[in-house]
C-alpha positions in Angstrom: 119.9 90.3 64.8 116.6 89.0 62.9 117.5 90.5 58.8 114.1 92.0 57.6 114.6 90.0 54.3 113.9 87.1 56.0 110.4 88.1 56.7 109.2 88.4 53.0 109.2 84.2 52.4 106.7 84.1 55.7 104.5 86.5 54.4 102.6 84.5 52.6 102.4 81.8 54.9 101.2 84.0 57.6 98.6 85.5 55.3 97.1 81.9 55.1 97.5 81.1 58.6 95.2 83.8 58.6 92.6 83.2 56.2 92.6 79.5 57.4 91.7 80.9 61.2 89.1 83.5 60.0 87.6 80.9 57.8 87.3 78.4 60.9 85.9 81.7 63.4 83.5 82.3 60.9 82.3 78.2 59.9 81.7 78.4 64.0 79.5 81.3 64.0 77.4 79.9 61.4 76.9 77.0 62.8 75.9 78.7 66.0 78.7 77.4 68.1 79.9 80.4 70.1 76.4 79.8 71.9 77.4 76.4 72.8 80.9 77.8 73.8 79.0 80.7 76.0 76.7 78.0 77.7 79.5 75.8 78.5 81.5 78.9 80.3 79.0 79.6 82.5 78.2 76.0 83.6 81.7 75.9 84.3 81.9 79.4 86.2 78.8 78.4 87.9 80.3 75.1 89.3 83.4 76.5 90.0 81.4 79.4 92.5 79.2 76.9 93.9 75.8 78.5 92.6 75.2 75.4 89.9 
């Protein structure tokens, strides 16, 4: 059985797991990536139907 105190010394090592991700999301935005990442998906989805 997992004891709850366990939990409290990965708190804060979750909580920066955390920050470091959203701060990665939001370096990606701002360098307009999630365009790139859109226009790559549909290249691929195009090839993969046969339209492209």
């Amino acid at each position: 059985m997992d004891n709850p105190m366990n939990n409290k010394g990965k708190l804060p090592i979750r909580a920066a797991c955390l920050l470091t991700a959203c701060a990665f999301i939001i370096y990606g935005f701002a360098r307009g990536e999630a365009g790139v990442v859109l226009n790559k998906a549909v290249n691929i989805c195009l090839e993969c139907i046969g339209l492209g």
